[in-house]
N, C-alpha and C positions, 0 to 999 in steps of 0.2 A: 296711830293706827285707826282704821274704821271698819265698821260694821256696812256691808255690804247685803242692802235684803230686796230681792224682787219681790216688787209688788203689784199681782197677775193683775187686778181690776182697774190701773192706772197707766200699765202698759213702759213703768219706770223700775228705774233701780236707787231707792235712796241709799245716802250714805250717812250716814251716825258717827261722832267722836266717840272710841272705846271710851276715854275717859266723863264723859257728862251725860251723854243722847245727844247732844248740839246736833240740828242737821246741817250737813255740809255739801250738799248740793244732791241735785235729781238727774238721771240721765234716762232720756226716752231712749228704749231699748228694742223697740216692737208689741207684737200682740202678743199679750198672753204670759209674760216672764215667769217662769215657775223655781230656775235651778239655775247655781254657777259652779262655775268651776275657774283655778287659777293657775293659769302655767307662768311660770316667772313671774314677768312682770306685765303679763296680760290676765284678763277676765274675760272667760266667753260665760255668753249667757243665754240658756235656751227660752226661745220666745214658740210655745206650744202653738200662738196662733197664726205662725209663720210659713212659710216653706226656706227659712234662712236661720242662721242661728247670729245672733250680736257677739262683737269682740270691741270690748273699751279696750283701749292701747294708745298711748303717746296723746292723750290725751283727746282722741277721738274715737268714734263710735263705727267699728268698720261691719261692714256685713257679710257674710261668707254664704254664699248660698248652697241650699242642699237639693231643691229642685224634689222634695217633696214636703209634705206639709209635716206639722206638729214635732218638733225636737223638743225632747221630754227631759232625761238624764246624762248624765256625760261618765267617760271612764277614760282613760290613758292609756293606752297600749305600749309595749315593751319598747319600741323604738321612738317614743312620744308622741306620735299621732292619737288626734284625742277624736273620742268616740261619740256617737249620736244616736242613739234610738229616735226616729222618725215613723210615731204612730199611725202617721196619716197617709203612710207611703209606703207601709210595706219593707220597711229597707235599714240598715246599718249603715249611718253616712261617716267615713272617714275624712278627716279634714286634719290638714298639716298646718300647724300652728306658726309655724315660722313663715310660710308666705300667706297664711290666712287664705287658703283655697280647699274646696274640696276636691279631694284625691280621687274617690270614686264612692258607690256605693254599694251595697251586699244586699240582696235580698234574703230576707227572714221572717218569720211567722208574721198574723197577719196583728195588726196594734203592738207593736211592740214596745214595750215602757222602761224597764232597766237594763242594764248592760254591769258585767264584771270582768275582771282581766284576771286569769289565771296560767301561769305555767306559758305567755307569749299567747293562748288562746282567746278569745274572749267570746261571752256566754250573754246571749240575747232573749228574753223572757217573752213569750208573747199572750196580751190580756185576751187573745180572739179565739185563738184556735190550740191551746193548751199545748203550746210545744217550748222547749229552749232549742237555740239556735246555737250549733257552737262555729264560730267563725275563726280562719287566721286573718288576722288585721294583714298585715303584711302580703300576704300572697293575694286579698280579696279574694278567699274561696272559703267555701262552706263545706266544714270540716264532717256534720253530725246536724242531725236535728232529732231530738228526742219528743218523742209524744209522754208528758206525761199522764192526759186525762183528756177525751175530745170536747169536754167543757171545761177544761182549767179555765183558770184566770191567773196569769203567772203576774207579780206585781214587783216586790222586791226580789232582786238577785244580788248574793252576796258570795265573795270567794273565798278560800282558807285552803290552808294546805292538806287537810285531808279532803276537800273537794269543793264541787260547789253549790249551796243554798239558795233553793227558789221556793217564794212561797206562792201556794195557791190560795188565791184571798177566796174564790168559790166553793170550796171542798174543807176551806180552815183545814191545811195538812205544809206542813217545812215536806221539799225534796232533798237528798243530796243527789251530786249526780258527777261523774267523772265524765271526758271524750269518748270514752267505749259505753257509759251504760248507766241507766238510771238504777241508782242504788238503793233506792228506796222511801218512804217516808213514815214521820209521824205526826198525829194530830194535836192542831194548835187550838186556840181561842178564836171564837167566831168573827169570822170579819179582821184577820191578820191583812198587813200592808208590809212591813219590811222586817227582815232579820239582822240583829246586831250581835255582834261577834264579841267576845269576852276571850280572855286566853284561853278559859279551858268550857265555854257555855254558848249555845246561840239562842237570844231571847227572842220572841216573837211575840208580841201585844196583840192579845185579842180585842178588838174595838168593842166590839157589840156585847159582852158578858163581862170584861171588866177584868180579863185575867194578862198575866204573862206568864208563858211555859217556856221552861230552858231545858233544854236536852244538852247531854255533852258530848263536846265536839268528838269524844273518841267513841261512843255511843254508837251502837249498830241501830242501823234503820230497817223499817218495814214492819215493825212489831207496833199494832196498833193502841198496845197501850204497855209500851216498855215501862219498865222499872226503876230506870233511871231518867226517866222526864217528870220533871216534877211543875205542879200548878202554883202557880201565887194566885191568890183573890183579893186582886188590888181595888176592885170598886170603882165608880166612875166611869169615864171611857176612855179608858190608854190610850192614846195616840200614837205612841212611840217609845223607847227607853233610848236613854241619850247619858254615855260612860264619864264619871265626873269624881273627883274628889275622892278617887276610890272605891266608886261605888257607882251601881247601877241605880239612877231615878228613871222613876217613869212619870212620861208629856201629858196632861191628863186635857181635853178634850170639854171636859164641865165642869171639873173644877178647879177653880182659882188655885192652883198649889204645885209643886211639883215635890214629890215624894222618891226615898229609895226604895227597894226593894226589901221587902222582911227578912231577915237571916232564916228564914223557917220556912217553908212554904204550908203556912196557916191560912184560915178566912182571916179577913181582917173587913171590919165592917163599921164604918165614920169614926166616931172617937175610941171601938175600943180596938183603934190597931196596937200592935204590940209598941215596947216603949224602945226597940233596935230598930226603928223605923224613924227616918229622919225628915223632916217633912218643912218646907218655906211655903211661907203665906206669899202669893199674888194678887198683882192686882186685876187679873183676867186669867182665864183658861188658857193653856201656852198648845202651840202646834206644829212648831220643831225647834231643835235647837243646839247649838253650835259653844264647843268648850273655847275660851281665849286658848290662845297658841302658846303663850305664857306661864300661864295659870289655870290650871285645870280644876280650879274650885271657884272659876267665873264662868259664865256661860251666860250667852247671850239667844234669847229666847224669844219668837214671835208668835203674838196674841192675834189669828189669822180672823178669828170671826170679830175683834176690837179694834183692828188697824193701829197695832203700839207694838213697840219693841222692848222688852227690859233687858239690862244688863243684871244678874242675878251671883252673888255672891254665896254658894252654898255652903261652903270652910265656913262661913261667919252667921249663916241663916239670915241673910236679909237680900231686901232689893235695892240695889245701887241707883238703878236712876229706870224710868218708864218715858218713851220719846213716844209721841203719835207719830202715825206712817200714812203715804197710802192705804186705800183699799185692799187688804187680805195681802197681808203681809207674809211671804213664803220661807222657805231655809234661807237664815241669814247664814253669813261667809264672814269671815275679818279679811283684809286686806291692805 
């Protein structure tokens, strides 16, 4: 198997042996590579400084154009047509995987960055003008557009079955929101980027303060300081919390480590976090990262501002092996 990691300032996609780092070859992907995604036994990969998005397949590099700029995130739709947010265009580009073509496109808020599929619908964030877009892929018609704030900044959007999570990285506030109606929100840690879903928790990393707030999923929203959202004081600067061995670590951004989450939500400040706190020495600051498909107490983890990958074994507390990459090495994929 390999580690598959776009790396935005080389304009490539290396690929890594799970088993060593050995690199096993480069493929020029476009400008800008940020994000992949895998349907069968193809890879599309979004090149942010494109107006196309890459598909490696059969061994070569095909290009699907979307005829606007910037393809950021991807998502699946119900019928497997895979999804594109194009920031630079205004639009939801639809593209069918099996003839590598685009279907059509959806107009939606203006920068739009993630995309989630729920319920056959899917839910378009946009960073410019503080709305989600709820589209049917299918019909290419635009079902809802919700305002949720005329300076949002929507960034991550995530789905669940009681509805769907968008965060405002401007406001540091989680939404949920159904196709009829914005349900409401609560506040997170300054400087939020994406929400991760837990069976029964959605965590949210605040960048700029050092925290992660979980609120639960069955939790009513709009109460600006409910009861049951509770703060962790992780310290550092979260980057992300990434589900592993059990347990929720969070991506830490400065320092060298990647840590779980406290059983308590206490301060916890350099050495005296508590001792339910599990924590692996790296050898650089990690900036996302990816559980093996296998084994979910390995995870492979990219060091964006050190251009290196490590394979990370947290069942054992150690590091398996660190590969140099490209320039800013982005979400790695196994493949």
């Amino acid at each position: 198997m390999l580690v598959a990691v776009p790396c935005s300032d080389d304009d490539c996609v290396v690929l890594l042996d799970t088993a060593d780092g050995t690199e096993r070859g480069r493929i020029g992907v476009g400008d800008h590579p940020v994000h992949l995604t895998v349907v069968g036994d193809r890879t599309f990969v979004a090149t942010m400084g494109d107006r196309a998005v890459s598909v490696v397949a059969d061994g070569a590099v095909h290009r699907v154009e979307t005829g606007v700029l910037g393809p950021s995130h991807f998502a699946i739709a119900d019928d497997g047509d895979v999804l594109v947010p194009c920031t630079g265009g205004d639009a939801l580009a639809i593209v069918d995987p099996e003839r590598l073509a685009l279907r059509t496109r959806v107009g939606v808020g203006a920068e739009p960055h993630d995309v989630a599929v729920r319920n056959g619908l899917a839910y378009v964030g946009s960073r410019a003008d503080g709305v989600v877009t709820v589209v049917d892929p299918a019909a290419a018609t635009v079902e809802a557009t919700h305002d949720l704030a005329s300076d949002a900044r929507i960034q991550g959007v995530e789905a669940a079955a009681e509805g769907v999570y968008a965060v405002d990285q401007r406001h540091a506030r989680l939404f949920r929101l159904t196709p009829e109606a914005v349900e409401g929100s609560v506040p997170v840690g300054t400087n939020p980027y994406d929400a991760v879903l837990t069976d029964d928790r959605v965590l949210v990393a605040g960048r700029d303060d050092g925290t992660v707030t979980a609120v639960p999923r069955a939790a009513a929203v709009g109460d600006d300081d409910p009861s049951d959202r509770k703060v962790y004081e992780v310290g550092g600067r979260p980057n992300d919390v990434i589900l592993a061995d059990g347990a929720a670590w969070v991506l830490d951004r400065e320092r060298s480590q990647v840590a779980s989450l406290p059983e308590h939500p206490v301060a916890i400040d350099g050495d005296d976090a508590p001792a339910t706190r599990r924590r692996v020495a790296l050898p650089h600051p990690t900036f996302a990262a990816v559980p093996a498909p296998n084994d979910d107490a390995v995870v492979y983890v990219s060091h964006y501002d050190d251009a290196a990958v490590s394979a990370v074994d947290i069942g054992d507390g150690r590091v398996v092996w660190t590969a140099e990459t490209p320039d800013h090495p982005f979400e790695p994929a196994v493949i």
